[in-house]
C-alpha positions as CSV (number, residue, x, y, z in Angstrom):
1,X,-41.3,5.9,2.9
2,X,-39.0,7.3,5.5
3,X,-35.3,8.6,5.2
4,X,-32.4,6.2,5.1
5,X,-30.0,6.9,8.2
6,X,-26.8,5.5,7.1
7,X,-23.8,4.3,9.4
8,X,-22.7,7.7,10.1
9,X,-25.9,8.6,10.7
10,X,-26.6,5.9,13.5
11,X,-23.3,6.4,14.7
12,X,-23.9,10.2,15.3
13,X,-27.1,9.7,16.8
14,X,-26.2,7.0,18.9
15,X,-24.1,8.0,22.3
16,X,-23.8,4.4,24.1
17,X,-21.9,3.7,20.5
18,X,-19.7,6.0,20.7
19,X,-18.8,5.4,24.0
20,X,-18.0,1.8,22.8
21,X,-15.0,3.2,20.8
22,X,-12.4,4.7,23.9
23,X,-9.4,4.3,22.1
24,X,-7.3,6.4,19.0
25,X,-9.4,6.7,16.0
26,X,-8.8,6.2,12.1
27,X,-11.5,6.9,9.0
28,X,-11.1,5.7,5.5
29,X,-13.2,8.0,3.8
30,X,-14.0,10.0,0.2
31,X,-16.2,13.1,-0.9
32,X,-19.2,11.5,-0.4
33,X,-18.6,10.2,3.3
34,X,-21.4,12.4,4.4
35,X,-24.2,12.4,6.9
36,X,-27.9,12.9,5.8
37,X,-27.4,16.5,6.3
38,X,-24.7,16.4,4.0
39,X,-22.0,16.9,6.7
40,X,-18.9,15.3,6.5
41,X,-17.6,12.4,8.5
42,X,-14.4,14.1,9.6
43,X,-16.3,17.1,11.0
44,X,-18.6,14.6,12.8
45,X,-15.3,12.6,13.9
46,X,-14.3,15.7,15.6
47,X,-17.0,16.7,17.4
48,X,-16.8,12.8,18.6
49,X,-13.6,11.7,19.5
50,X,-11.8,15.2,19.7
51,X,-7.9,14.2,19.8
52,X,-8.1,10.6,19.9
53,X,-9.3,11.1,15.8
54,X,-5.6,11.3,14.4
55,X,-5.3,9.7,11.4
56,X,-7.3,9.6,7.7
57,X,-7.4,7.2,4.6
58,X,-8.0,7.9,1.1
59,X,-9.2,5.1,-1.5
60,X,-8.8,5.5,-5.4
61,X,-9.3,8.7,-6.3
62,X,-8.3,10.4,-3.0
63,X,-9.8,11.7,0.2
64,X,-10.9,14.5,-1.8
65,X,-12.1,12.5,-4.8
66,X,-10.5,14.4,-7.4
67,X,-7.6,12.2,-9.3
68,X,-9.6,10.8,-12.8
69,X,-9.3,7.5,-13.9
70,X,-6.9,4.2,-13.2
71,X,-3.2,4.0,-11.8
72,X,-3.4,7.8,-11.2
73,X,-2.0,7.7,-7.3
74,X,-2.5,10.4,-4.9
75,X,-0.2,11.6,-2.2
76,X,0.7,11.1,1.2
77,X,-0.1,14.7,2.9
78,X,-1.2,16.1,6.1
79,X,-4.8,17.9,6.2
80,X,-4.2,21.7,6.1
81,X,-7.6,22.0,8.4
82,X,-8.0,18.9,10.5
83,X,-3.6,18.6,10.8
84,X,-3.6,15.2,10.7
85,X,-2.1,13.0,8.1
86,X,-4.1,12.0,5.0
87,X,-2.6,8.3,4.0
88,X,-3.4,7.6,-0.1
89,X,-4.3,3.3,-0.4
90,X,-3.8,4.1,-3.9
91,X,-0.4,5.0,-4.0
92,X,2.6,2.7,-4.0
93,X,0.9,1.0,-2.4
94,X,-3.0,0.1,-2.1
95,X,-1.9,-2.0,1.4
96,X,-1.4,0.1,4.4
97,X,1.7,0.2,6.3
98,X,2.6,-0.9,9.7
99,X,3.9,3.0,10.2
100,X,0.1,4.0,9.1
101,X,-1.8,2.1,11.3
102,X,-0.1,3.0,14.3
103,X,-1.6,3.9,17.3
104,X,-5.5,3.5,15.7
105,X,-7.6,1.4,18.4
106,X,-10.6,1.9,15.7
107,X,-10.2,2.2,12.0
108,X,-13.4,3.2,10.4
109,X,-14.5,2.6,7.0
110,X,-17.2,4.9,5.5
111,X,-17.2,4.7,1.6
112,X,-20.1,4.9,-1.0
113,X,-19.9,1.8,-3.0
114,X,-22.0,1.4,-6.2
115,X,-22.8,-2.4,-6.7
116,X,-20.7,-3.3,-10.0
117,X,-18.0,-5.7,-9.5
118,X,-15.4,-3.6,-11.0
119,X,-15.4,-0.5,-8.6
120,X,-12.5,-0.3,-5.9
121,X,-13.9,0.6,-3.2
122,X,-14.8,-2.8,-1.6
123,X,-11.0,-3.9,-2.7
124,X,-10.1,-1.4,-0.4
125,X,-12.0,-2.6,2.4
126,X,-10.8,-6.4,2.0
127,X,-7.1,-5.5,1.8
128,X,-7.7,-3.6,5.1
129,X,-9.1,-6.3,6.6
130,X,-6.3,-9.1,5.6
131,X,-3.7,-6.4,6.7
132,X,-5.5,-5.6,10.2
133,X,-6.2,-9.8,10.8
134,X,-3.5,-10.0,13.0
135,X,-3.4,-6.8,14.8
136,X,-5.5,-5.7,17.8
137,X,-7.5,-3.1,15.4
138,X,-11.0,-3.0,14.8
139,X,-12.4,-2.2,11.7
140,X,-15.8,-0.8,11.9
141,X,-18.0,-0.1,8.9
142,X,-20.8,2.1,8.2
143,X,-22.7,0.7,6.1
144,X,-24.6,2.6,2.9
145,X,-26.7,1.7,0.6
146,X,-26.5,-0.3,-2.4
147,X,-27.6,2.3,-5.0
148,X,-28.6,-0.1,-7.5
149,X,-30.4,-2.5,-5.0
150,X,-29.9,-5.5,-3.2
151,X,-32.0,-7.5,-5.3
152,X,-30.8,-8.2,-8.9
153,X,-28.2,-10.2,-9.3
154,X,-26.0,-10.2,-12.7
155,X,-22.9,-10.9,-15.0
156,X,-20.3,-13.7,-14.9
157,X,-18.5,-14.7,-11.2
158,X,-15.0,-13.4,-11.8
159,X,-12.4,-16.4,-12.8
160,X,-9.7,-16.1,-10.4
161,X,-7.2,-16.4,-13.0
162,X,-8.1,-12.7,-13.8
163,X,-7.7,-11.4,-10.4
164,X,-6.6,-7.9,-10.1
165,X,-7.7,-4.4,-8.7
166,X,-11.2,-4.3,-9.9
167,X,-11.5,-7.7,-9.0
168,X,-9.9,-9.4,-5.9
169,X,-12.9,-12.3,-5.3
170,X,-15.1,-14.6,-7.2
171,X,-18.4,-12.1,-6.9
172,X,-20.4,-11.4,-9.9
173,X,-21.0,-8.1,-11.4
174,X,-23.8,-6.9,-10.5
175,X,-23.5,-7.8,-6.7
176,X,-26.3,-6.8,-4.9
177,X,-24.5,-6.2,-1.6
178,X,-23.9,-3.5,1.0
179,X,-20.5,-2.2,1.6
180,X,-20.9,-3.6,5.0
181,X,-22.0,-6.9,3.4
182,X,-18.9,-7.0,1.1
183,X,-16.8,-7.1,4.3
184,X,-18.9,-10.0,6.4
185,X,-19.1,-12.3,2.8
186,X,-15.4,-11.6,2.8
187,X,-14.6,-12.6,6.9
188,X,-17.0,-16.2,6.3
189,X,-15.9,-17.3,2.8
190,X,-12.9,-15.3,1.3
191,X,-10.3,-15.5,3.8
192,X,-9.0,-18.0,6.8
193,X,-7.5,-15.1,9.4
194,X,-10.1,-13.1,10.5
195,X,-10.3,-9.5,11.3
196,X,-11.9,-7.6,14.4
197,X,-14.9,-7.0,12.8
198,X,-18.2,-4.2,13.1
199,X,-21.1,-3.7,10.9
200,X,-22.8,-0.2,12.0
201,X,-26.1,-1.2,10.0
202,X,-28.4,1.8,8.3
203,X,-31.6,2.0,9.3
204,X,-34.9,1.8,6.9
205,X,-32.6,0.8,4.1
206,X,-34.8,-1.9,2.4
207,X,-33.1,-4.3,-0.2
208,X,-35.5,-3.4,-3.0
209,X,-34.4,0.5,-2.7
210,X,-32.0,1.9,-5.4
211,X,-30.1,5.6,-4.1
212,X,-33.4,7.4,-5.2
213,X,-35.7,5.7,-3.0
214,X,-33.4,6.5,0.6
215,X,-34.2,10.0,0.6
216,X,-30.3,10.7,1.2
217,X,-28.3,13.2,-0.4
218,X,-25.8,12.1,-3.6
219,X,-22.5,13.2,-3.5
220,X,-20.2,11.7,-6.3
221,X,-17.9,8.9,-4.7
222,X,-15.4,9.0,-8.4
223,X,-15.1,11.6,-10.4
224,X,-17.1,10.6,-13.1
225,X,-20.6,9.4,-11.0
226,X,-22.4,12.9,-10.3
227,X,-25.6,11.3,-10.7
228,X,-27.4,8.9,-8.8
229,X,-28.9,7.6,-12.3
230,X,-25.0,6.9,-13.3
231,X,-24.5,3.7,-11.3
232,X,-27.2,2.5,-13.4
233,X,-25.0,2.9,-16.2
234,X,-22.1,2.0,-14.6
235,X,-22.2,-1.8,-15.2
236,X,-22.4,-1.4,-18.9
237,X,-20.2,1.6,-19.7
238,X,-17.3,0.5,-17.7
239,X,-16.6,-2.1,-20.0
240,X,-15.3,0.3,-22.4
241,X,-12.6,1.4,-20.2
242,X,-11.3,-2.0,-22.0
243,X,-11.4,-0.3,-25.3
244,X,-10.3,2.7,-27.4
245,X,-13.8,4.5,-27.2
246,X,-14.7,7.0,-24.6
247,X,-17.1,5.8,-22.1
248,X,-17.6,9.9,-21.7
249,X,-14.8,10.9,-19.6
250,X,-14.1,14.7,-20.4
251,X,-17.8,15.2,-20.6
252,X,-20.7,16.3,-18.9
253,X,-22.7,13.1,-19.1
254,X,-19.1,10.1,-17.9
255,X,-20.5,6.6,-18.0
256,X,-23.7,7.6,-19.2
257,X,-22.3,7.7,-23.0
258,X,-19.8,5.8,-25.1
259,X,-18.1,6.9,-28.6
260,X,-15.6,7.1,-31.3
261,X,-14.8,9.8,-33.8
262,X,-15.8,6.9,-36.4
263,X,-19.5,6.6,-35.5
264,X,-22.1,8.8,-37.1
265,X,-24.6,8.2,-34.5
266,X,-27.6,8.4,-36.2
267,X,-27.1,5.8,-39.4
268,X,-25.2,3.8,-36.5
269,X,-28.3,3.4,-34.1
270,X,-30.6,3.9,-37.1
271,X,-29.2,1.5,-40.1
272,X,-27.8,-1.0,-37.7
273,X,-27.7,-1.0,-33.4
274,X,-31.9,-1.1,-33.5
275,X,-32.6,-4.1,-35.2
276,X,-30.1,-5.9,-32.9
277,X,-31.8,-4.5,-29.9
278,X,-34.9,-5.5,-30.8
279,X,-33.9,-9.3,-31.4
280,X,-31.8,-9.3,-28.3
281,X,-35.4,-8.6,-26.3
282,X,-33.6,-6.4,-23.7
283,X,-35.6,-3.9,-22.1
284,X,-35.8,-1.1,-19.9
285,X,-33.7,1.2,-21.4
286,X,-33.8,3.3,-24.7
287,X,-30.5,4.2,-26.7
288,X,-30.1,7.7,-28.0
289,X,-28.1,8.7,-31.0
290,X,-25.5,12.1,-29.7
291,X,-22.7,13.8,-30.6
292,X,-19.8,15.1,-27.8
293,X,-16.5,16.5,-27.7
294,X,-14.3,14.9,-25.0
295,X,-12.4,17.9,-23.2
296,X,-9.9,15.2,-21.9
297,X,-8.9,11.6,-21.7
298,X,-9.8,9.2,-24.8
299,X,-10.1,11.3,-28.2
300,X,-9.2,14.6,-26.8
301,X,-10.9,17.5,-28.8
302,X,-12.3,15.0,-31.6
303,X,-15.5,14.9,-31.8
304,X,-17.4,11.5,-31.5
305,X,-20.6,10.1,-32.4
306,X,-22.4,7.4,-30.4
307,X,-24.8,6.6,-28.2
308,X,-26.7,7.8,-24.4
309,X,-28.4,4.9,-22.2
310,X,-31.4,6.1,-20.7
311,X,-32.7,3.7,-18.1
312,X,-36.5,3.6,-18.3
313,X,-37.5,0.4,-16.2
314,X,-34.7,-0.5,-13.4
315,X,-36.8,-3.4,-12.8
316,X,-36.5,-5.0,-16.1
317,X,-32.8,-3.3,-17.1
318,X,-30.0,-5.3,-17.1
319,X,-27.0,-3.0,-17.0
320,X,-24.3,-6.3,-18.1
321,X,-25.8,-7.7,-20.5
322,X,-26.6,-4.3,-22.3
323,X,-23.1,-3.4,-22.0
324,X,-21.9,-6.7,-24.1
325,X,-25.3,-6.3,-26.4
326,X,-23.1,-2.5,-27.2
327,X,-19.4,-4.2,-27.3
328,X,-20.0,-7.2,-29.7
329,X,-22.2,-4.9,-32.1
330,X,-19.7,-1.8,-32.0
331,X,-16.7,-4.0,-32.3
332,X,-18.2,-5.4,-35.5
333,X,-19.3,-2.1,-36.6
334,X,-15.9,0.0,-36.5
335,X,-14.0,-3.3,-37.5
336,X,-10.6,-2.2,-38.4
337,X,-11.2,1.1,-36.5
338,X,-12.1,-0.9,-33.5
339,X,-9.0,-2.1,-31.1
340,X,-8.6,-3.3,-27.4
341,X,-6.4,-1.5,-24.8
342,X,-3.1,-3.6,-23.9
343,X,-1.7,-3.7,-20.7
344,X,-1.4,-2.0,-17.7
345,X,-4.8,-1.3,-16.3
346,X,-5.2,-1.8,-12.0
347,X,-1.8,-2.7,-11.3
348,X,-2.0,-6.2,-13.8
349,X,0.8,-5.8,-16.4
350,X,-0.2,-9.2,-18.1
351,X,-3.3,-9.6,-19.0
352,X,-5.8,-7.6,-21.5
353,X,-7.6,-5.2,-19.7
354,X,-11.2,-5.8,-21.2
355,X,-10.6,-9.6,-19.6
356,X,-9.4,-8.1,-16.3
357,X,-12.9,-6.3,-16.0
358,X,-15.0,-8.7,-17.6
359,X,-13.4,-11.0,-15.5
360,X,-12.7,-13.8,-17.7
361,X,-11.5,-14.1,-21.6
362,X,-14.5,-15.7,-22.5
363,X,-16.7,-13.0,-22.8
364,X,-14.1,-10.8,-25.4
365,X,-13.9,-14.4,-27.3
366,X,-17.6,-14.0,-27.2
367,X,-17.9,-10.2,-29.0
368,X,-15.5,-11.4,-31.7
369,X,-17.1,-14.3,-32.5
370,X,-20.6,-12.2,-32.6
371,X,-22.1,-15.0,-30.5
372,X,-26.1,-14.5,-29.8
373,X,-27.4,-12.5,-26.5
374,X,-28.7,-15.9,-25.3
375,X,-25.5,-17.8,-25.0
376,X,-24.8,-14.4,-22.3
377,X,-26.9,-17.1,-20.2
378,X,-24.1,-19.9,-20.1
379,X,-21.7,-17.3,-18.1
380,X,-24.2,-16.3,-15.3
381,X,-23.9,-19.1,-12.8
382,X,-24.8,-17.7,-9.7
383,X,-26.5,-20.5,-7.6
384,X,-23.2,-20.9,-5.6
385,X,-22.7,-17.1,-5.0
386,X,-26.5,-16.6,-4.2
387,X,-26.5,-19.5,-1.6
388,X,-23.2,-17.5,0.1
389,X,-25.0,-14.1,-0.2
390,X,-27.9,-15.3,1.3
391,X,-26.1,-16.7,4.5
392,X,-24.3,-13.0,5.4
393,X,-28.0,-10.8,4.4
394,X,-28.0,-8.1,7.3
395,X,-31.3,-6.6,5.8
């Protein structure tokens, strides 16, 4: 199996493409914008384009990647190293300016997405490209992998109705694009003005391929994904962001865990959570009963019990539907102890947050009404979205 080379990559290897970019230069980039030898895209940038690279852009959680969690903006600054200015699109404003696009001939985007609906990234990209549709700027992606595949499709196709940060178009969550892909479905079916458009494909990238397989270094693109085996996770443990237990922010193991100081874990997993796992006939994963201390966020120094997902067959795991298996049976579990976050959560002040990520109020109707794991089948209708998906494959 040979080593992914990403967009950067290609694009560092490649001289007739560089020489296809003359004018000033732009990059939207985060910790993990890194080549395969783990250098980073502005110190390739600048051994590229030397003073034509002027200006950078920062998605949630900042150039640097540091800022935790939602609606926690990050600064405008200029780079103490590169002296150039750093431009937050999660600040006011998640849009950028007139005044910061400016004299860029080229804006590149070089972001690690992970393949769940509900991660920003890919918002980022799309705003850019409805702002830049009637300017003379070309976006250019480099494209990375998928680090969940490209193959399985899963979830609900967000409603419309529920539009907001962590979900800006009717996709479902599990999406089984590139962020390069995200940007071409968007220019042929999400918007009439079109951008000036590039896809720097990777090269060896096979759609079957979750981050493990490419051979390429993991750098955390949020500050709660260090591992690879996180985004795995992801699509299940970020529904809890909708609720009051920790999905592990403040520990070691973020995304990977969820709990309440209500839960004794084992007579939880043991007495009750087992026998509904084995008659939903999920598989691929086993569920392990732990203890941990959040050092900040949700239940600060109190100490909850719950449970660790271990994936054990990403073949036959299916990330959504475990994570709603989990919410219906700890929401009738902690009953009185068990309660919803209210609003704001990604910049919508109206709606609840758990149906802003789940992407409809269907599926929160669903855990409170304990509905079986087989009516999860009536919200997955992806025939429309797999016919679109489909049209724009680049691998």
């Amino acid at each position: 199996m040979r080593k992914v080379s990403t967009g950067l990559d290609v694009l560092v290897k490649d001289v007739n493409l560089q020489e296809a970019f003359n004018g000033n230069i732009g990059l939207l980039c985060h910790n993990a914008s890194v080549d395969s030898a783990c250098v980073h895209a502005t110190l390739r940038f600048k051994e590229l384009f030397g003073d034509r690279f002027m200006k950078l852009f920062g998605p949630q959680h900042g150039f640097t990647t540091d800022a935790q969690d939602n609606m926690i903006e990050t600064n405008h600054y200029k780079h103490p190293y590169f002296k150039m200015p750093v431009y937050s699109l999660y600040s006011e404003t998640r849009i950028p300016t007139d005044e910061m696009l400016e004299g860029i001939d080229h804006l590149f985007v070089d972001l690690q997405d992970v393949g769940c609906r509900m991660y920003t990234y890919i918002y980022s990209l799309t705003l850019l490209l409805e702002k830049c549709s009637n300017k003379a700027i070309e976006i250019i992606v480099l494209d990375r992998p998928n680090p969940i595949n490209g193959i399985d499709i899963e979830g609900n196709v967000l409603d419309l109705e529920f539009t907001s940060f962590i979900g800006r178009h009717a996709i479902p969550v599990r999406h089984g694009m590139t962020i390069g892909e995200v940007a071409l479905m968007h220019q042929k079916f999400w918007v009439k003005d079109k951008a000036n458009l590039r896809v720097i494909k990777m090269q060896h990238w096979e759609r079957y391929m979750c981050f493990q397989d490419t051979k390429l270094p993991w750098l955390l693109p949020s500050p709660n994904l260090a591992r690879a085996e996180s985004t795995f996770t992801f699509p299940a443990t970020v529904l809890f962001e909708g609720t009051i237990l920790s999905e592990g922010r403040g520990t070691s193991q973020p995304l990977e865990i969820i709990g309440h100081p209500k839960i004794e874990p084992f007579s939880f997993y043991e007495n009750y959570l087992s026998e509904a796992i084995k008659k939903s006939k999920l598989k691929g994963f086993v569920l392990r009963s732990i203890t941990f201390l959040p050092t900040f966020h949700k239940h600060v120094d109190n100490v909850c019990g719950g449970i660790q997902i271990h994936v054990t067959d990403r073949s036959t795991y299916k990330p959504w539907r475990v994570g709603q298996l989990l919410m219906r049976e700890i929401y009738h579990y902690l009953e009185k102890d068990f309660d919803w976050i209210q609003p704001p959560y990604e910049y919508n002040y109206d709606q609840m947050p758990i149906d802003i990520i789940n992407g409809t109020d269907k599926l929160r109707r669903w855990v409170v009404n304990n509905d079986s794991v087989e009516m999860l089948d009536d919200f997955e209708n992806l025939s429309d979205y797999k016919l679109q998906l489909d049209d724009i494959k680049i691998y």
